[in-house]
ZAPADO-270137 format. One record per residue (C-alpha): x, y negated, z; residue in one letter. Coordinates in steps of 0.25 Angstrom, whole numbers, plus 5000, padded with zeros to 4 digits. Each point is the difference from the previous one (the first is absolute). Layout:
<pts>
<x->X y->Y z->Z res->A>
...
</pts>
This chain:
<pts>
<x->4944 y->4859 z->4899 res->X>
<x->4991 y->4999 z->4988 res->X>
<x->5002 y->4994 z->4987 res->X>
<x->4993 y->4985 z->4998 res->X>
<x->4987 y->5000 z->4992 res->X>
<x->5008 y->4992 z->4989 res->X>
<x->5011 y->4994 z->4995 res->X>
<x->5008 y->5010 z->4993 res->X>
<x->4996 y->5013 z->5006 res->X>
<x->4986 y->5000 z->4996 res->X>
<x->4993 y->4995 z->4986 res->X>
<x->4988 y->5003 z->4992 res->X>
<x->4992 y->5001 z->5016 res->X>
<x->4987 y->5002 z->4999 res->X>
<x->4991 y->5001 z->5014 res->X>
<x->4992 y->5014 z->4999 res->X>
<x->4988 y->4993 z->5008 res->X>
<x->4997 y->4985 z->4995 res->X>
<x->5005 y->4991 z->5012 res->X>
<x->5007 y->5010 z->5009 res->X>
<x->5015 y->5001 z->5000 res->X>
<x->5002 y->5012 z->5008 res->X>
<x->5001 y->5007 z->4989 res->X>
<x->5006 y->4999 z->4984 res->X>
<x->5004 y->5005 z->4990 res->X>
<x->5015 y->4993 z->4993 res->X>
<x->5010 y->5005 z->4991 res->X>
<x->5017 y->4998 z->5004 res->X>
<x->5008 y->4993 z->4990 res->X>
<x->5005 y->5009 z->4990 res->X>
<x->4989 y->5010 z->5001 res->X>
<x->4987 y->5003 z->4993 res->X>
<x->4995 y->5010 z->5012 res->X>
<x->4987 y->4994 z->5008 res->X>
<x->5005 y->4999 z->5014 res->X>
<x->4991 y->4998 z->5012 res->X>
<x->5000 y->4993 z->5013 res->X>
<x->4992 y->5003 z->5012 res->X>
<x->4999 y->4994 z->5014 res->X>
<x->4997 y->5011 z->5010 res->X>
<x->4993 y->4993 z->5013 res->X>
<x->5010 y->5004 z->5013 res->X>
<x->5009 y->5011 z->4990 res->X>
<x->5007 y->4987 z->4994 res->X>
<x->5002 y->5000 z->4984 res->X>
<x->4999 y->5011 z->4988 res->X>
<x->5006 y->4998 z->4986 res->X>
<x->5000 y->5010 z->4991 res->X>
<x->4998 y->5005 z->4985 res->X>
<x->4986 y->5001 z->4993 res->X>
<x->5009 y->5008 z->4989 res->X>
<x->4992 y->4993 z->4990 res->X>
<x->5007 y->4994 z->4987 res->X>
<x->4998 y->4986 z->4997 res->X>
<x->5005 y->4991 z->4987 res->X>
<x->5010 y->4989 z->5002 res->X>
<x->4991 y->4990 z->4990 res->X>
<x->4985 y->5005 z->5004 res->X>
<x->4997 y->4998 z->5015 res->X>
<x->4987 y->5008 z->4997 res->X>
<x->5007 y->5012 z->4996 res->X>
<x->4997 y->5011 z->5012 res->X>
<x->4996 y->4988 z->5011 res->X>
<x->4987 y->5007 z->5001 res->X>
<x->5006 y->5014 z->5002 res->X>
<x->5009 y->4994 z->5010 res->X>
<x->4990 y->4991 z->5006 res->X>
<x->4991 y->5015 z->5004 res->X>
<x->5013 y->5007 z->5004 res->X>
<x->5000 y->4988 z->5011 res->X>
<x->4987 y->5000 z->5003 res->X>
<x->5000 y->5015 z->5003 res->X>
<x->5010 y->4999 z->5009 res->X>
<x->4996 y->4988 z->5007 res->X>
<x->4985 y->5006 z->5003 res->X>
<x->5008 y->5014 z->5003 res->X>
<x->5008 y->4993 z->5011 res->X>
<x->4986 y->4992 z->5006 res->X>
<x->4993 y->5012 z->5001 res->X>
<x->5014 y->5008 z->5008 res->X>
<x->5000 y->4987 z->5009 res->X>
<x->4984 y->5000 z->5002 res->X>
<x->5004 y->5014 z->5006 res->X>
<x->5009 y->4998 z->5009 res->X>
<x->5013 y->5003 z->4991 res->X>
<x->5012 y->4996 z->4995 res->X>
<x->4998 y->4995 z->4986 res->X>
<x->5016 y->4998 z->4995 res->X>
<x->5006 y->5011 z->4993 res->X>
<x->5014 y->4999 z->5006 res->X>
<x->5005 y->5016 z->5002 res->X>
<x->4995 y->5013 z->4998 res->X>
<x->4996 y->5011 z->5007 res->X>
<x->5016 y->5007 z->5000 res->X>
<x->5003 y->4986 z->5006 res->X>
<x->4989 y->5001 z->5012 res->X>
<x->5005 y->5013 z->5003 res->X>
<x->5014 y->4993 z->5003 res->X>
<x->4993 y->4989 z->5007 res->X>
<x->4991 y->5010 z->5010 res->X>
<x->5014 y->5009 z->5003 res->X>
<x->5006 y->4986 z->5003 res->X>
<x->4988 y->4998 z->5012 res->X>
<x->5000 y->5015 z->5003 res->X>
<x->5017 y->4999 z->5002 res->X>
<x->4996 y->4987 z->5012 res->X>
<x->4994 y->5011 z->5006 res->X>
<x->5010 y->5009 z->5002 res->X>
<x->5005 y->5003 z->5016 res->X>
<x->5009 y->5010 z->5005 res->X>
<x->4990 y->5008 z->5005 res->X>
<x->4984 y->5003 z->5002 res->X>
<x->4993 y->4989 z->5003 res->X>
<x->4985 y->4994 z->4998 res->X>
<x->4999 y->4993 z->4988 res->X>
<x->5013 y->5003 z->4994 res->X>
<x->5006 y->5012 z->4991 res->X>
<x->5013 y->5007 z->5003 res->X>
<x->5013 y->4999 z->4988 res->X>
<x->4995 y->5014 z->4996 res->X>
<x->4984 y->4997 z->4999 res->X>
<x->5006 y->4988 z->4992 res->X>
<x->5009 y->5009 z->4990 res->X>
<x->4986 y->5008 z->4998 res->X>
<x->4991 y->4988 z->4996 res->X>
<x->5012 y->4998 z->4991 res->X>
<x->5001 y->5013 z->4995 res->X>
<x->4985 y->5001 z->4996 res->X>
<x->4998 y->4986 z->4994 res->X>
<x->5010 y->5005 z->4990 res->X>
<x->4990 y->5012 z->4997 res->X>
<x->4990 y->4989 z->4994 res->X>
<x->5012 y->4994 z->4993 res->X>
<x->4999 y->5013 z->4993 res->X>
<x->4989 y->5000 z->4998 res->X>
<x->4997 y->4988 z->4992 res->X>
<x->5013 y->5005 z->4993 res->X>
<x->5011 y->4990 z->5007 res->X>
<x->4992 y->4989 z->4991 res->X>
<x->4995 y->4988 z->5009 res->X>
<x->4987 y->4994 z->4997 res->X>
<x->4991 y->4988 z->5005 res->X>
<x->4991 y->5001 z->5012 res->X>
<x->4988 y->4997 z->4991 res->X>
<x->5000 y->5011 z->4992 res->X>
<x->5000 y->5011 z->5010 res->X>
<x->4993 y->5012 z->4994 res->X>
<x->4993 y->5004 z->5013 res->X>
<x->4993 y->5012 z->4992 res->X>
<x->5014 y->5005 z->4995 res->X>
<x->5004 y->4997 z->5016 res->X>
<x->4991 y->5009 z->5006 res->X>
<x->5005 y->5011 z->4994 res->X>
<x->5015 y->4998 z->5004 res->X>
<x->4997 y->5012 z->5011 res->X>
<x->4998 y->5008 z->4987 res->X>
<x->5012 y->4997 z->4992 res->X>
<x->5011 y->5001 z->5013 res->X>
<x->4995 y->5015 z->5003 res->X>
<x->5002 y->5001 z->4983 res->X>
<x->5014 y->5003 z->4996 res->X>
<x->5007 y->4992 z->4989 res->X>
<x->5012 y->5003 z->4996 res->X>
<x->5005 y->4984 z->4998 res->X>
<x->4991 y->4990 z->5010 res->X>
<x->4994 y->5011 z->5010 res->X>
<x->5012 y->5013 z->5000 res->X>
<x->4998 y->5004 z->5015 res->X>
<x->4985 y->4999 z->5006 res->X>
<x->4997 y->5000 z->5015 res->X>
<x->5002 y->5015 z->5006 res->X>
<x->4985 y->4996 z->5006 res->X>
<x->4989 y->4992 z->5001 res->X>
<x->5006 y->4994 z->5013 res->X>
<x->5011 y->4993 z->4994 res->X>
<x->4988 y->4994 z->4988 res->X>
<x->4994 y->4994 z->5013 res->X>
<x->5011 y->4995 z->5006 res->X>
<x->5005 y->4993 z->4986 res->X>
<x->4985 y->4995 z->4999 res->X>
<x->5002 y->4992 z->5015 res->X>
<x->5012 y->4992 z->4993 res->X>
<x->4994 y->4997 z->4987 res->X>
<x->4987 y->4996 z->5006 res->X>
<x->5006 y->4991 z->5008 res->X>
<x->5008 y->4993 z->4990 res->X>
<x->4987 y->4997 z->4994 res->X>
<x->4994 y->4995 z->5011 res->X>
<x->5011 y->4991 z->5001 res->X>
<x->4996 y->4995 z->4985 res->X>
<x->4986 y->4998 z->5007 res->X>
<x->5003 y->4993 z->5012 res->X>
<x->5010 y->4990 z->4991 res->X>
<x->4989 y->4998 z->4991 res->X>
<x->5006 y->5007 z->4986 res->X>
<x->4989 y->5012 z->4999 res->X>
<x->4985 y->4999 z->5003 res->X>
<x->4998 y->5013 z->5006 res->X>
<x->5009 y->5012 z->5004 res->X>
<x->5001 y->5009 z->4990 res->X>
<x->4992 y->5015 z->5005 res->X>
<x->5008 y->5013 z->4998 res->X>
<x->4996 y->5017 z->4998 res->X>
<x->4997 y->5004 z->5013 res->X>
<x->5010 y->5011 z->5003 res->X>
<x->4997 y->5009 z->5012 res->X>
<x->5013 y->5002 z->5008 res->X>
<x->5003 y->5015 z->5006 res->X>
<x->4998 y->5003 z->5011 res->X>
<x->5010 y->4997 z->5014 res->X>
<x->5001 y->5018 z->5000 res->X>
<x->5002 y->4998 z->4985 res->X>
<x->5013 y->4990 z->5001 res->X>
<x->5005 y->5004 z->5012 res->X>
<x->5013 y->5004 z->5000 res->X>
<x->5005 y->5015 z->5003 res->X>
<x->5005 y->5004 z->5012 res->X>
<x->5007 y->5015 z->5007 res->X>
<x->4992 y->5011 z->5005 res->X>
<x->5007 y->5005 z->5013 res->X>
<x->5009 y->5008 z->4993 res->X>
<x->5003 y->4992 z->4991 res->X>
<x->5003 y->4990 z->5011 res->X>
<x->5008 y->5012 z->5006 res->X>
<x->5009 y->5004 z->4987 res->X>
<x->5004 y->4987 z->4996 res->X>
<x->5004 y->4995 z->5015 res->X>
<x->5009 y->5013 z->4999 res->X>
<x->5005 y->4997 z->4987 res->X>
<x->5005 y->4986 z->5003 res->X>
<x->5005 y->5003 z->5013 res->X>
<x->5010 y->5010 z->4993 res->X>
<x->5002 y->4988 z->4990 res->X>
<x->5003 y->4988 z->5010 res->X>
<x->5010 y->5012 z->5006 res->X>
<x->5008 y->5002 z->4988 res->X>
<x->5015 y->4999 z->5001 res->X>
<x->5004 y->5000 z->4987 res->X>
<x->4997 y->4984 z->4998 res->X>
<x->5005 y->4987 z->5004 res->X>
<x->5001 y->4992 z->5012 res->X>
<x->4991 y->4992 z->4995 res->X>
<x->4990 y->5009 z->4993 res->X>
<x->5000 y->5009 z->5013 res->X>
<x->4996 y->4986 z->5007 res->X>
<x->4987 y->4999 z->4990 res->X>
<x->4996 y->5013 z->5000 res->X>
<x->4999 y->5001 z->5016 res->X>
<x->4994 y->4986 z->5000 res->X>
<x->4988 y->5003 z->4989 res->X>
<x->4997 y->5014 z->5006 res->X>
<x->4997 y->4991 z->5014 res->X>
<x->4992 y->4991 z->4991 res->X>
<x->4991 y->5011 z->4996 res->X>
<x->4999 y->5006 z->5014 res->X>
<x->4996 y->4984 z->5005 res->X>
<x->4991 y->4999 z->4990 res->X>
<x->4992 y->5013 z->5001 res->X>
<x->4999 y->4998 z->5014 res->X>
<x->4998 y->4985 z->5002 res->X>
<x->4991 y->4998 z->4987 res->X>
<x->5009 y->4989 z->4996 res->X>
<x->4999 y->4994 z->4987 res->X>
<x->5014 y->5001 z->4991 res->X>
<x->4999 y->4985 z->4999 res->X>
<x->4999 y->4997 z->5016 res->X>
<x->5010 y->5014 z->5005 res->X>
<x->5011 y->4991 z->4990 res->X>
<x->4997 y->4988 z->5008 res->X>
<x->5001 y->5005 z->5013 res->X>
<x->5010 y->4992 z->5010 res->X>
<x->5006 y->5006 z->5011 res->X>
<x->4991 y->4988 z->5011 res->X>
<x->4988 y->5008 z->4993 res->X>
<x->5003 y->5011 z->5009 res->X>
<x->4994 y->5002 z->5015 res->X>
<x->4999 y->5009 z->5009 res->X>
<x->4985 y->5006 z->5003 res->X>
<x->5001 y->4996 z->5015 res->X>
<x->4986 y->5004 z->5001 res->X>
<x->5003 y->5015 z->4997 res->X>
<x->5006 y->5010 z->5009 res->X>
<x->5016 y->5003 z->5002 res->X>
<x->4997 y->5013 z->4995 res->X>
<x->4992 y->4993 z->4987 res->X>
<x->5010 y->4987 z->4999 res->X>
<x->5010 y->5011 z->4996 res->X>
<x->4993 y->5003 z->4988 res->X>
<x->4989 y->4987 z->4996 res->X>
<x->5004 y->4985 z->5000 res->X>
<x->4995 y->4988 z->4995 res->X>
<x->5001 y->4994 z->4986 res->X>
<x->4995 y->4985 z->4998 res->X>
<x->4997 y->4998 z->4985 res->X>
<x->5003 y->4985 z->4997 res->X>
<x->4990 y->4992 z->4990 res->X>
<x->5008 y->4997 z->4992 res->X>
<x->5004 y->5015 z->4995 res->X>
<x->4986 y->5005 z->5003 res->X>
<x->4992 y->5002 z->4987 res->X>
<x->4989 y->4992 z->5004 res->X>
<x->5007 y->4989 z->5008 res->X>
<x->4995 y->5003 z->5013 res->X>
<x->5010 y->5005 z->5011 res->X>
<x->4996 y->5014 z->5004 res->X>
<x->5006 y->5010 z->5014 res->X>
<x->5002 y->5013 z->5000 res->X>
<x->5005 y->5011 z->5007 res->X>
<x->5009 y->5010 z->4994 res->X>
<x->5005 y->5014 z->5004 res->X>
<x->5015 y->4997 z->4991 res->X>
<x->5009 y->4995 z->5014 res->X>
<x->5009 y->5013 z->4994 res->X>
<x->5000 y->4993 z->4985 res->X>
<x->5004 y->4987 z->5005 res->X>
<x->5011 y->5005 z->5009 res->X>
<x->5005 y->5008 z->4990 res->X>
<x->5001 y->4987 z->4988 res->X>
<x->5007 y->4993 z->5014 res->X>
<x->5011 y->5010 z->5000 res->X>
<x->5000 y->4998 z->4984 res->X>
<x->5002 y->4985 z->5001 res->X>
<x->5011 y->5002 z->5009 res->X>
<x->4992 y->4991 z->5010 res->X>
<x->5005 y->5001 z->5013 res->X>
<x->4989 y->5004 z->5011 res->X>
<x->4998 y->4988 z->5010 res->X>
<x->5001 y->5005 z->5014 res->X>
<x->4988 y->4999 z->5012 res->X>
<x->4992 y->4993 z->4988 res->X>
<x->4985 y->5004 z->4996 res->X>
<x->5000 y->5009 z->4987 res->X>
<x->5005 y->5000 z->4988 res->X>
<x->5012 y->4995 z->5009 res->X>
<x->5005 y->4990 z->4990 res->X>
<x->5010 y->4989 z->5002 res->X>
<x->4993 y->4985 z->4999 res->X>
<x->5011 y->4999 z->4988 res->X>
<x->4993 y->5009 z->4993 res->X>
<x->4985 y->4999 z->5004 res->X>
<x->4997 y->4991 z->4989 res->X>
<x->5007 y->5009 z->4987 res->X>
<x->4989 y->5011 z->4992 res->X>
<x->5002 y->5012 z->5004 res->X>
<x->5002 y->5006 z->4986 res->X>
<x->5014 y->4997 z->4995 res->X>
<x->5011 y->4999 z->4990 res->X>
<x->5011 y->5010 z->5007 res->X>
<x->5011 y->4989 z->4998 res->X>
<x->4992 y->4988 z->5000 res->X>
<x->4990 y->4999 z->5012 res->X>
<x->4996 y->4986 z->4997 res->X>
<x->4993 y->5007 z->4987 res->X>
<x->4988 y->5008 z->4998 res->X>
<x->5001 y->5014 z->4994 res->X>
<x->4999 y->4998 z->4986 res->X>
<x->4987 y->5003 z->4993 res->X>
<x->5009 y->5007 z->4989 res->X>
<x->5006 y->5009 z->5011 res->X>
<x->4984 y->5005 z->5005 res->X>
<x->4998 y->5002 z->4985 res->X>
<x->5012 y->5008 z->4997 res->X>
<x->4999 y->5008 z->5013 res->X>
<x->4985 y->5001 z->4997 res->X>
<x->5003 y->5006 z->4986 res->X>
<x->5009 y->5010 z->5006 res->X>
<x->4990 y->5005 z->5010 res->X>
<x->4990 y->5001 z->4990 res->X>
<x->5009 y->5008 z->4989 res->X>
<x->5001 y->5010 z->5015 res->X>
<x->4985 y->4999 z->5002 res->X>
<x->4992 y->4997 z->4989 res->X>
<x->5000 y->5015 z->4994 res->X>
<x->5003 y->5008 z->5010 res->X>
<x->4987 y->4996 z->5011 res->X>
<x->4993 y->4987 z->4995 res->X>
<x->4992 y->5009 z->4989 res->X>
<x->5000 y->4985 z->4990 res->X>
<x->4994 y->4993 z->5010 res->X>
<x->5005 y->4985 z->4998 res->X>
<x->5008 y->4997 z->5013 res->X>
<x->5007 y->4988 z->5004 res->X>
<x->5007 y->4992 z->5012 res->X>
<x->4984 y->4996 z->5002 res->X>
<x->4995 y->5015 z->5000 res->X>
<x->5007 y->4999 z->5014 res->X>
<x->4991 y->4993 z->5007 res->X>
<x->4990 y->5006 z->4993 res->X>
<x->5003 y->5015 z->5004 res->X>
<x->5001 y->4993 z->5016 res->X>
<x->4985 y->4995 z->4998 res->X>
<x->4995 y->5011 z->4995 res->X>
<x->5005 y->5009 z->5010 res->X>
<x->4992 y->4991 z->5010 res->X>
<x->4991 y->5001 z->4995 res->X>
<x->5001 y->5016 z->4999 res->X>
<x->5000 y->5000 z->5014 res->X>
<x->4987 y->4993 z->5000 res->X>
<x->5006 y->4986 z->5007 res->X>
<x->4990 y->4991 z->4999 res->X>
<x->4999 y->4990 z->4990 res->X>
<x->4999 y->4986 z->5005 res->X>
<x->5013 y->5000 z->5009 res->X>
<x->5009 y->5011 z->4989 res->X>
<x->4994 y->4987 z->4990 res->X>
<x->5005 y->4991 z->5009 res->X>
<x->5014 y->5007 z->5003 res->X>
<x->5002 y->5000 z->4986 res->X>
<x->4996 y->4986 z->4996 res->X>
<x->4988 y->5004 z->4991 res->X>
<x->4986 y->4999 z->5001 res->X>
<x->4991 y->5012 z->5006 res->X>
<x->4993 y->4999 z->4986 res->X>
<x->5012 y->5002 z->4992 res->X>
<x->5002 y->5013 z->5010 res->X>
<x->4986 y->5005 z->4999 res->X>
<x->5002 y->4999 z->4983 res->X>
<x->5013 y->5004 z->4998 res->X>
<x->5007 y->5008 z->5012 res->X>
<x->4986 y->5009 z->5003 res->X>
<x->4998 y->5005 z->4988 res->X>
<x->5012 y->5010 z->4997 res->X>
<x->5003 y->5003 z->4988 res->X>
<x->4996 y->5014 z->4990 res->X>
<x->5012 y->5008 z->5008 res->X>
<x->4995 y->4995 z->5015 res->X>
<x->4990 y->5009 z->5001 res->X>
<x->5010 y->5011 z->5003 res->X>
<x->5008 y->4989 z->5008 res->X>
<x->4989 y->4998 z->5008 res->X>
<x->4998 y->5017 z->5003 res->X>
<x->5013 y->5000 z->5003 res->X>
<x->5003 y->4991 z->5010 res->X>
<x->4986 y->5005 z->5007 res->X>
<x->5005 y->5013 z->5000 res->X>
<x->5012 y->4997 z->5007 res->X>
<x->5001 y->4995 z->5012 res->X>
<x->5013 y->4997 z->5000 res->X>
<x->4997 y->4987 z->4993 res->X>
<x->4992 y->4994 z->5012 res->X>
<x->5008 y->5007 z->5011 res->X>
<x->5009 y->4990 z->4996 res->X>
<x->4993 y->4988 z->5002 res->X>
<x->4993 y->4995 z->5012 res->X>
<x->4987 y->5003 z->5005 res->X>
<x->4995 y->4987 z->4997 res->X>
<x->4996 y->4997 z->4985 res->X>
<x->5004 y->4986 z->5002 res->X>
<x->5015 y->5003 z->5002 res->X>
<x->5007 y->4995 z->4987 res->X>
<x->5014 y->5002 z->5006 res->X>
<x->5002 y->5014 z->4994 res->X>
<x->5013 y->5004 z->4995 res->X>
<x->4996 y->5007 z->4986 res->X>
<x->5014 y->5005 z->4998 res->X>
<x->4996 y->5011 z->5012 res->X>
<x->4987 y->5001 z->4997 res->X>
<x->5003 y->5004 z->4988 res->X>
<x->5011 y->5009 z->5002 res->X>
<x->4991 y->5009 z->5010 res->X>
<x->4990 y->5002 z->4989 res->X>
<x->4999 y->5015 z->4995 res->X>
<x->4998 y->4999 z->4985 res->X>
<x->5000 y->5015 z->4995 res->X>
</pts>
């Protein structure tokens, strides 16, 4: 509630505009400072210093000083208002940050959805709102004194180190563009509220190219070597129970995901009732291919996808693993109701619980300390570079586009951009799997047939 226009809160007032009470100018009791007051149509009441000195025994002392200090502000806030636009100057930009991240947070869900943002696309808008708290140096200001020229050139400054306010920049101009997104749309949320007249405009900054960004993948003997390796390591005896358990379980995971084109993030969500048999296949083929139903809510784009997959072996294999007794005169995976509903991927003492993310990563740093070196000539590899290699070997075997995109729960584009055009070392690649014909021996006479184990594929390839 506001202080009352008199008594002993306000004397020596003084209207700004002869006959209008909305705003004033007053000192408070004890003070020779000019205060001013304004009344804000629909944003309520503003009461604030003109930091103009008065004298306790003249009244004319700074009252015209303090009278334009009023006046300025009162025609600052008529014009804002005439535009549309909040005219109280109530927080700062820092706090409309806070105040956008509080909307973004109510549209958080568990998963992909139309219209909503995911925990992680959330940490992210985070993340690169606190790259334009740098770079005003972690000092708030007001809305209305947005430099949009200094704005502009923000894509400038974040690809310019500074040792203090800007120590790591973006590794590309992707990431520039993806920071841009968020901090465009917090300041559009400014412009739909009414704090800012326009949207500010930023350096165009060209993004690289999908072939560019793309992450690497195995050539076939690459694929071949590393399989080898880590089969030697899931084998090893010289561990525990427990690691034995992990090892054997991971070096599934990467035959799965090769195989299937399975993302990391929906092969970790994978429930046993996920699992069907491909009743539309032959006896012969079931024994190999079955069905895998991806839910929505682990899918990337949160739509729910089907696939066929040539890993029934894999999955009989993690079964064994589990300890999971096989269901008699029931329909593959052969899994009791009591355990239809548990993810696939595990604790080894604890089946309620998924296989840590700290378990993938430090089996994923051992494989890599095996790996890297030795076959993978510093290409960057990771639990994605899987699916990766299982796309591009489709595409090697000249599957077509449209149903290897939708197998894989991509867009043909995507395939087209990223997956067709191999990298400097494909070349040779390419000879070699056309010189040998081994490699497409293997596979079916039909170029549509995805379900292809690579691991035998592969380990019939002649590379001397």
């Amino acid at each position: 509630m506001g202080r009352p226009g008199q008594g002993k809160w306000v004397v020596d007032k003084v209207q700004v505009l002869d006959g209008y009470d909305d705003c004033y100018i007053y000192k408070r009791p004890g003070s020779n400072i000019w205060q001013y007051y304004l009344s804000i149509p629909g944003e309520g009441e503003e009461r604030k210093s003109t930091k103009v000195k008065g004298n306790p025994t003249d009244i004319s002392v700074g009252r015209e000083e303090a009278r334009k200090v009023a006046l300025d502000r009162k025609l600052d806030v008529m014009s804002r208002q005439k535009q549309g636009l909040k005219a109280r100057r109530v927080k700062k930009l820092f706090d409309f940050i806070d105040e956008f991240l509080e909307e973004e947070l109510k549209r958080v869900r568990p998963y992909n959805q139309r219209g909503f943002i995911t925990a992680g696309t959330y940490r992210g808008k985070k993340v690169h709102l606190c790259s334009l708290k740098r770079f005003y140096r972690d000092k708030s200001i007001k809305v209305e004194d947005l430099d949009y020229p200094k704005l502009y050139e923000y894509p400038t400054w974040r690809l310019t180190p500074e040792p203090i306010w800007n120590p790591s920049v973006p590794k590309n101009n992707h990431s520039v563009c993806t920071e841009l997104t968020t901090i465009r749309a917090f300041f559009g949320f400014l412009h739909r509220k009414g704090y800012i007249s326009n949207v500010p405009t930023f350096k165009k900054v060209e993004r690289e190219s999908l072939r560019v960004n793309r992450r690497d993948y195995l050539n076939p003997r690459q694929y071949q070597q590393t399989i080898n390796t880590v089969r030697a390591w899931s084998r090893r005896t010289d561990v525990t129970s427990i690691q034995s358990y992990n090892r054997k379980m991971l070096y599934e995971a990467i035959k799965i995901m090769s195989n299937s084109l399975l993302r990391i993030g929906e092969l970790r969500k994978l429930r046993w009732s996920d699992l069907e048999p491909a009743t539309q296949l032959s006896k012969e083929d079931q024994k190999n291919a079955h069905i895998i139903r991806i839910r929505k809510e682990v899918t990337k784009v949160g739509e729910p996808r089907t696939l066929i997959s040539p890993t029934v072996t894999s999955f009989n294999i993690i079964r064994e693993l589990r300890g999971i007794p096989k269901q008699p005169r029931s329909p593959w995976p052969c899994i009791p109701p009591e355990f239809r509903d548990q993810l696939i991927f595990t604790k080894a003492r604890d089946p309620e619980q998924p296989l840590g993310m700290g378990t993938w990563n430090r089996c994923w740093q051992e494989i890599k300390d095996l790996c890297e070196e030795r076959y993978w000539n510093n290409k960057r590899i990771s639990w994605y570079s899987w699916r990766h290699t299982g796309i591009s070997f489709a595409v090697a075997r000249q599957v077509p586009h449209l149903p290897l995109a939708k197998f894989a729960g991509t867009g043909s584009r995507y395939i087209e951009d990223v997956y067709y055009h191999h990298e400097a070392e494909a070349k040779q690649t390419y000879q070699l799997l056309q010189q040998n014909r081994n490699f497409f021996n293997q596979a079916t006479a039909d170029e549509n047939d995805l379900l292809v184990d690579l691991e035998t594929v592969v380990k019939d390839i002649d590379f001397e």
